[in-house]
DRENPA-324845 format. One record per residue: residue in three letters; residue number from 1; x, y, z of N, C-alpha, C, O, CB in turn. Coordinates in pm, 1 decimal. Atoms other than C-alpha are relative to their C-alpha. Glycine has a CB too. Layout:
BEGIN
   pagu   kolza        n.u        n.v        n.w       ca.u       ca.v       ca.w        c.u        c.v        c.w        o.u        o.v        o.w       cb.u       cb.v       cb.w
    ALA     NUM          X          Y          Z          X          Y          Z          X          Y          Z          X          Y          Z          X          Y          Z
...
//
This chain:
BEGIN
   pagu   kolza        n.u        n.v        n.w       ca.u       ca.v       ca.w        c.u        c.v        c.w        o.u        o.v        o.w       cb.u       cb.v       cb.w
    UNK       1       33.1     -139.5       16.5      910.1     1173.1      825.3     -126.8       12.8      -83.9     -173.0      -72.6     -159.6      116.7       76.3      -64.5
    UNK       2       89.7      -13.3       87.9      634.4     1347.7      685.7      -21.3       -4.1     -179.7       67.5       49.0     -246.5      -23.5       92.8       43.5
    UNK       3      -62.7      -70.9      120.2      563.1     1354.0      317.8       66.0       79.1      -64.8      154.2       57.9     -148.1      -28.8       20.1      -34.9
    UNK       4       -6.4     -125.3       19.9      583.2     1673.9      279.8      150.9       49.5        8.8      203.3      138.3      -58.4      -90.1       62.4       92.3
    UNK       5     -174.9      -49.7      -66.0      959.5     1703.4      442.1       57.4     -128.7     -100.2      154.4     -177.3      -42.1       47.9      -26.3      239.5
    UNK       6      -49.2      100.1       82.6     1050.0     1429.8      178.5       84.0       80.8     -101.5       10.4      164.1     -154.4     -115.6      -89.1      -64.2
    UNK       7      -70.9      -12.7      106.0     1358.3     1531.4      -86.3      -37.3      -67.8      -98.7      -29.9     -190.7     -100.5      109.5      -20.0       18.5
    UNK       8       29.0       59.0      151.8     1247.9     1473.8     -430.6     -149.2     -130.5       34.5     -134.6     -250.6       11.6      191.5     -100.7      -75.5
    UNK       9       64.3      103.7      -78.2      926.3     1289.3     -271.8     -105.8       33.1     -159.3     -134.8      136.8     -219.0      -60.5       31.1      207.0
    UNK      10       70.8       26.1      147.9      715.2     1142.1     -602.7     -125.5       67.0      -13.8     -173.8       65.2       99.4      -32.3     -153.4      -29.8
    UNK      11       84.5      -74.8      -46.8      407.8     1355.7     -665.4     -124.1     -106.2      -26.5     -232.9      -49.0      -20.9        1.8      146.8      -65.4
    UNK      12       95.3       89.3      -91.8      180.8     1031.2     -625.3      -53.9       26.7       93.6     -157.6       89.9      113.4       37.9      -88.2       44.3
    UNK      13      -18.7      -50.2     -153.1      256.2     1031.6     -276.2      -31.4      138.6       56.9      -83.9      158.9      166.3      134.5      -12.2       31.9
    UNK      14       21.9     -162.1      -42.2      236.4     1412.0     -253.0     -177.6      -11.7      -31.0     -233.0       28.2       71.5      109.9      145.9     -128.4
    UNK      15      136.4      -30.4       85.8     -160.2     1398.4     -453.5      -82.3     -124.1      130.9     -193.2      -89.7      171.9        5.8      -60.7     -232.8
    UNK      16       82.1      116.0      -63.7     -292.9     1087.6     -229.6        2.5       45.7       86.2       90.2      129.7      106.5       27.3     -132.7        9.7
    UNK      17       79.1      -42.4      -91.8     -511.9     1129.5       94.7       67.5     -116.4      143.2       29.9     -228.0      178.9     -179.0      -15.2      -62.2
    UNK      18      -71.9       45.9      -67.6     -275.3     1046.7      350.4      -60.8       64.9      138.5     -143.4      155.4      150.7      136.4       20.9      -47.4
    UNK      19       15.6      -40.1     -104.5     -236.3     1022.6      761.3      103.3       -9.0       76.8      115.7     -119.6       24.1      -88.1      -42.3       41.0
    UNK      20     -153.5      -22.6     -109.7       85.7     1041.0     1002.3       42.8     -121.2      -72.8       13.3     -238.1      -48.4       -3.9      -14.1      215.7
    UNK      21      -71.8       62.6      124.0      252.1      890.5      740.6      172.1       18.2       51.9      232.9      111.6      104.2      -46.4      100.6     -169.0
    UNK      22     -140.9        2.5      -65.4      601.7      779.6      818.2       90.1      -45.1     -119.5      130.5     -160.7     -132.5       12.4     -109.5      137.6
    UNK      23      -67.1       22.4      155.9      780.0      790.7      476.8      164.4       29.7        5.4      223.2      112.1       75.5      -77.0      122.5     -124.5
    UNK      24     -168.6      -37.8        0.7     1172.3      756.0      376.0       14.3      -19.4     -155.8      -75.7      -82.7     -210.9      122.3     -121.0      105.9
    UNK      25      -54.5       46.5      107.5     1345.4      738.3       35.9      140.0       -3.0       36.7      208.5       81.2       94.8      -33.0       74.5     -117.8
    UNK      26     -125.6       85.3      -17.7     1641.2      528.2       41.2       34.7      -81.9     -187.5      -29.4     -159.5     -258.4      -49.0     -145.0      154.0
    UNK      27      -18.7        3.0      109.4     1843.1      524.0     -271.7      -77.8      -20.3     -120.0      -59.0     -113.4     -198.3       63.5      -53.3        6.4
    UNK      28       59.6      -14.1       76.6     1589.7      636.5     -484.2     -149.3     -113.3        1.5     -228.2     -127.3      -91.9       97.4        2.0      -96.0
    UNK      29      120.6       85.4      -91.0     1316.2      389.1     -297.0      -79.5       50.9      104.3      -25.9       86.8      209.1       53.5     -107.1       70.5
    UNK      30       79.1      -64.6      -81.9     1017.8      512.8     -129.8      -25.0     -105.0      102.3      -50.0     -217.2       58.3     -119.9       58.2      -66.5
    UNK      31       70.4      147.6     -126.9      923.8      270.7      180.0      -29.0       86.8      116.4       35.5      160.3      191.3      140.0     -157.2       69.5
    UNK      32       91.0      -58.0     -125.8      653.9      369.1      404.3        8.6     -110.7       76.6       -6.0     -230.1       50.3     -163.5       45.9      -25.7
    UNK      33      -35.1       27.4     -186.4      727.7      298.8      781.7     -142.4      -35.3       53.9     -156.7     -147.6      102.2       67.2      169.2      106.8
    UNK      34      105.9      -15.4      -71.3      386.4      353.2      903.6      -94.0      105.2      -27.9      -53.8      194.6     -102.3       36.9        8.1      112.2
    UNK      35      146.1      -97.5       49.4       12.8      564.1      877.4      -88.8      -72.6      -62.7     -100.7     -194.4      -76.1       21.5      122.4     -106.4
    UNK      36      130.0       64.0       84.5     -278.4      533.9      686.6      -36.3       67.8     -132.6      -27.8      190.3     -142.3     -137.2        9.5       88.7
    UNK      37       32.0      -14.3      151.8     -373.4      565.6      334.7     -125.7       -4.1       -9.3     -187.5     -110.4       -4.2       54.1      -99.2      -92.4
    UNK      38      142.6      -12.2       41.3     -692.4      678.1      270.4      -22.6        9.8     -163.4      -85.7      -85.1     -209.9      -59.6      132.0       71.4
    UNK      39       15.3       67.6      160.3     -705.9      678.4     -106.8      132.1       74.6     -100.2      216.2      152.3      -54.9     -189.2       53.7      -82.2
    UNK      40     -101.2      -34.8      117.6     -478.0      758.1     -416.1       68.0     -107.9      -71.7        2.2     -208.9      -96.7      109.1       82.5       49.3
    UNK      41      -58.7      112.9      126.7     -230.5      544.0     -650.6      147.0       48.4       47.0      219.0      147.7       37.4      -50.9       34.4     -210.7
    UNK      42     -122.3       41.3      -39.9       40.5      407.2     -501.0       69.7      -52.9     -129.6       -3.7     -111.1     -209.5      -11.7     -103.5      113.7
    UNK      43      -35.3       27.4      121.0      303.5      342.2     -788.3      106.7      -97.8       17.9      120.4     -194.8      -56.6       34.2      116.2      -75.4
    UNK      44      -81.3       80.9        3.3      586.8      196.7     -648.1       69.7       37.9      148.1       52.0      146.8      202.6       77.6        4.9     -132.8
    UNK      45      -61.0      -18.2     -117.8      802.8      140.5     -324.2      -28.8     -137.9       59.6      -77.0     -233.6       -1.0      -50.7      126.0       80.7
    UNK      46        3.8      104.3      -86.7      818.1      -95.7      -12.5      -90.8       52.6      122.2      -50.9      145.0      193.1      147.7      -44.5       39.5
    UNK      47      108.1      -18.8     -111.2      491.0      -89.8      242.8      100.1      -75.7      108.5      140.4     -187.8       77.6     -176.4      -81.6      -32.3
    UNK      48      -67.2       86.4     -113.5      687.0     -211.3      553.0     -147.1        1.3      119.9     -163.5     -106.2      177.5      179.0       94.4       73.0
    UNK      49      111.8        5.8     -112.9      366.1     -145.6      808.0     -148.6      163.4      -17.1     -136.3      285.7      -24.5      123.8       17.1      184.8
    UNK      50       85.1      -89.5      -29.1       51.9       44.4      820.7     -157.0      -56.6      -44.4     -197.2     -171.5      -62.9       50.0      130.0      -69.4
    UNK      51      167.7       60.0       30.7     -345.5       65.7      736.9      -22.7       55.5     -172.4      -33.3      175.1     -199.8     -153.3      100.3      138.0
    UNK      52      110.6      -29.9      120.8     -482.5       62.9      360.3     -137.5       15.7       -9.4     -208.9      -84.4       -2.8        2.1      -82.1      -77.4
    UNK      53      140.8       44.3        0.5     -834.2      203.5      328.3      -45.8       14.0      -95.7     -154.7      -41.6     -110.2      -80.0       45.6       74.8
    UNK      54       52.4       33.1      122.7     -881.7      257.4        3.5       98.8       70.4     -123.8      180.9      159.0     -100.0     -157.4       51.5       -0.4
    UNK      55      -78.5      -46.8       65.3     -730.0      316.2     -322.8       46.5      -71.9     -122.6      -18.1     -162.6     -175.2       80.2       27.1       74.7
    UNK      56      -60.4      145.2      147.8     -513.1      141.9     -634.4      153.1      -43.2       39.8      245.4       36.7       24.0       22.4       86.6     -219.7
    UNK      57     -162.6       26.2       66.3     -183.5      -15.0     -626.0       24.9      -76.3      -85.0      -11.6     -188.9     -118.6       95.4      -44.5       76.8
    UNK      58      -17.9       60.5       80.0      -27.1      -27.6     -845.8      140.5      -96.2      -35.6      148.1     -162.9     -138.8      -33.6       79.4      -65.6
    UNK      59     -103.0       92.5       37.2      329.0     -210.7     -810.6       67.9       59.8      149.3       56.4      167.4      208.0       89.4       19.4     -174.4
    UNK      60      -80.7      -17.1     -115.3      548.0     -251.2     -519.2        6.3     -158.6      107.4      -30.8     -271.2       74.4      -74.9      141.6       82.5
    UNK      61        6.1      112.8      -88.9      600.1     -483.9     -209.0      -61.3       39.5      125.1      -26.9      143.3      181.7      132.4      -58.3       24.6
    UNK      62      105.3      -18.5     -139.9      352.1     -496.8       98.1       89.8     -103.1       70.1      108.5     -212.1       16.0     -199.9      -49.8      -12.0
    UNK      63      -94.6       36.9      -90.9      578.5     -614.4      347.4      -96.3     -100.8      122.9     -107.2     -223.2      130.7       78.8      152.2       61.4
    UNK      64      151.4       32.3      -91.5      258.7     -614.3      665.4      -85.8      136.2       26.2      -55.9      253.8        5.8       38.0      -69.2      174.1
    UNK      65      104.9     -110.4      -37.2       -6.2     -405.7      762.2     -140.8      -82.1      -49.9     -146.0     -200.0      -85.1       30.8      168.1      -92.6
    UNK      66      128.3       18.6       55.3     -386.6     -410.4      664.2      -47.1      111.6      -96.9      -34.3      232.1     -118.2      -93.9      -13.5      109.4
    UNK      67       86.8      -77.7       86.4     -600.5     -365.0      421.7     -156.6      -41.5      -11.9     -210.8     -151.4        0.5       61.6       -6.3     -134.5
    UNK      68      158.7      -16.0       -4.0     -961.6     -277.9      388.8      -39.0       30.8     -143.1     -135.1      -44.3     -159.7      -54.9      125.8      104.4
    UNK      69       85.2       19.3       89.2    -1067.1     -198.2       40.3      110.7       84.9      -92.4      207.3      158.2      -71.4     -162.8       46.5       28.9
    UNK      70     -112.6      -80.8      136.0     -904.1      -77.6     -283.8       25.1      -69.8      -93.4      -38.3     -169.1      -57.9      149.6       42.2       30.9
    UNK      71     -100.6       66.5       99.1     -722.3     -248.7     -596.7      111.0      -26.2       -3.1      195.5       63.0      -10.7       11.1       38.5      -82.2
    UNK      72     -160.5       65.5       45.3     -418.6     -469.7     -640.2       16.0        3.5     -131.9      -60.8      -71.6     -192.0       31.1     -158.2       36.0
    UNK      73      -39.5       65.2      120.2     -280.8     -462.5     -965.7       94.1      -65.3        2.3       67.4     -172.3      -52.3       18.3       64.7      -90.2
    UNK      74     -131.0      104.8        7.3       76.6     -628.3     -926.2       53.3       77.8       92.8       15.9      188.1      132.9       98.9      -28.6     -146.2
    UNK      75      -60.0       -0.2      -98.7      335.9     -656.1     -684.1       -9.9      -95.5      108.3     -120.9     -147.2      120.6      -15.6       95.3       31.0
    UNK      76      -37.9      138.8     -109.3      450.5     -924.6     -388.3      -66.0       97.0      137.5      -40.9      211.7      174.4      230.3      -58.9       19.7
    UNK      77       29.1      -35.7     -102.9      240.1     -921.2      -83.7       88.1     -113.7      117.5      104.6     -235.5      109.9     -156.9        9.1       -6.0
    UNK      78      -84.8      126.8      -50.6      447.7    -1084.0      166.5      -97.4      -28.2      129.4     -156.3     -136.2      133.4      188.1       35.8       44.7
    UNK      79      114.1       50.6     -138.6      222.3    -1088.1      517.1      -92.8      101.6       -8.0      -92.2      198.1      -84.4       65.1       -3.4      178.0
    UNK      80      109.3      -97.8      -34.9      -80.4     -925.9      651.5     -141.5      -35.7       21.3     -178.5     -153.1       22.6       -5.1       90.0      -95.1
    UNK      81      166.3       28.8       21.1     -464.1     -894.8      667.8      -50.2       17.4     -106.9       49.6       58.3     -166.1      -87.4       71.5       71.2
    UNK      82       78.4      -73.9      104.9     -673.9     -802.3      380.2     -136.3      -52.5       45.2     -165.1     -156.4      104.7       41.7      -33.7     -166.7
    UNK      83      118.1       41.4      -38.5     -997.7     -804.1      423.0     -139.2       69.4     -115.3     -254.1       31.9      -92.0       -4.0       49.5      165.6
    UNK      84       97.3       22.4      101.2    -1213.0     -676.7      110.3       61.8       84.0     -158.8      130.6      177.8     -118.5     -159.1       68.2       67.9
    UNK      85      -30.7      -92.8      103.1    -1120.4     -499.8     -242.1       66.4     -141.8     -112.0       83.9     -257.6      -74.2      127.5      149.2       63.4
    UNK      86      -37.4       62.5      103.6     -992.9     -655.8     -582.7      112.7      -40.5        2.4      185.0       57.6       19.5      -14.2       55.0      -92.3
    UNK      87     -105.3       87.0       24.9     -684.0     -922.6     -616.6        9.3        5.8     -163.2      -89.5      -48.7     -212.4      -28.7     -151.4       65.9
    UNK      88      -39.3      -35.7      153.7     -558.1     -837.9    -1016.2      129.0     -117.2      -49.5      108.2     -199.8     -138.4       67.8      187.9       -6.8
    UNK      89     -151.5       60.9       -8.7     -198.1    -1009.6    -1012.4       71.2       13.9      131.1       41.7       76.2      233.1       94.8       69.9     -103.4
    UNK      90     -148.7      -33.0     -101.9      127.4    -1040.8     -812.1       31.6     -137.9       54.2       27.8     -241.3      -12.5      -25.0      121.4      154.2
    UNK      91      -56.6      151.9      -90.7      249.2    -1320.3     -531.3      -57.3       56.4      157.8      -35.5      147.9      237.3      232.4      -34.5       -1.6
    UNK      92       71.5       -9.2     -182.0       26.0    -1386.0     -208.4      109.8     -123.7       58.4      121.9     -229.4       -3.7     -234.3      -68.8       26.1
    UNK      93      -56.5       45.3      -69.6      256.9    -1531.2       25.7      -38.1      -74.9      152.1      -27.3     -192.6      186.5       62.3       80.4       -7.9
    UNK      94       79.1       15.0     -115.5       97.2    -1516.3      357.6     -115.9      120.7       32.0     -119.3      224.2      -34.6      101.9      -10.5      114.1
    UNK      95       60.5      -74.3      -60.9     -163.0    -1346.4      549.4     -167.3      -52.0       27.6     -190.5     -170.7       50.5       25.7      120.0      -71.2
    UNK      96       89.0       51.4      -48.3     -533.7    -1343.0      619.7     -127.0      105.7     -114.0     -157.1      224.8     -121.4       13.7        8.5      182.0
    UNK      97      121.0      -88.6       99.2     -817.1    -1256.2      346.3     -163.3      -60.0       54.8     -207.5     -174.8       50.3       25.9      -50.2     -212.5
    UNK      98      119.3       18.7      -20.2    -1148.0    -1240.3      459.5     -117.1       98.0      -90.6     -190.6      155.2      -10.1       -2.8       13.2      141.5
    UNK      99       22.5     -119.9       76.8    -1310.9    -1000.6      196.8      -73.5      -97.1     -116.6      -59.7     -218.8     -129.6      151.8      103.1      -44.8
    UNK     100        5.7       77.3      147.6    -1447.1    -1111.6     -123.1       96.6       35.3     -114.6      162.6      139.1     -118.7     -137.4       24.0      -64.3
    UNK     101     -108.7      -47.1      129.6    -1240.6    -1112.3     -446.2      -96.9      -41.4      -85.9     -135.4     -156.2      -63.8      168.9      -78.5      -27.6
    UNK     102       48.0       22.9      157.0    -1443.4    -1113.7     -790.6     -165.9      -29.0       74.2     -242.3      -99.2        8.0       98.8     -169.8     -115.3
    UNK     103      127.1       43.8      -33.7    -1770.9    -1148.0     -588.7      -18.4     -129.1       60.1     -134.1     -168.1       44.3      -72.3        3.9     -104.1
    UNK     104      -31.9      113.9        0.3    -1671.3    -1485.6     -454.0       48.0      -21.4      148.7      163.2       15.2      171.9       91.0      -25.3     -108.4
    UNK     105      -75.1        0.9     -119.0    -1613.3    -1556.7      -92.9      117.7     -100.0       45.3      172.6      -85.3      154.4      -90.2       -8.3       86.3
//
């Protein structure tokens, strides 16, 4: 569902520059389904699929999807693409970085 039709939906999520966003909260857990994230500050939840294009996160689990540019601060990426923006902390597991991190290819 949309944000917007979300019960008690975090006002993060409500403030960030979202797109057919496919959002649930499940016992007090936000986990986006699917869409695109165009910028804001993700705080917490489970990414199960979609596109990152820019933005901060800041804690949670990236499940798969892509990403294009923004900030990691912490949290487990488990698969995916990435392809340019800042690595801070967390656990890279799998996926595919083609991007620079720290200026550094």
């Amino acid at each position: 569902m949309k944000k917007t039709e979300l019960k008690n939906c975090p006002s993060w999520l409500l403030e960030a520059e979202t797109e057919n966003e496919d959002v649930e909260i499940v016992d007090g857990l936000l986990i986006w389904k699917s869409g695109t994230w165009h910028n804001g500050s993700w705080e917490n939840g489970i990414w199960k699929y979609g596109t990152w294009k820019d933005g901060t996160w800041e804690d949670g689990i990236w499940v798969d999807g892509i990403w294009y540019d923004g900030i990691w601060i912490d949290g487990i990426w488990e698969d995916g693409f990435w392809y340019a923006g800042t690595w801070k902390d967390g656990t890279w597991i799998n996926g595919v970085w083609e991007g620079e991190k720290d200026g550094c290819n």
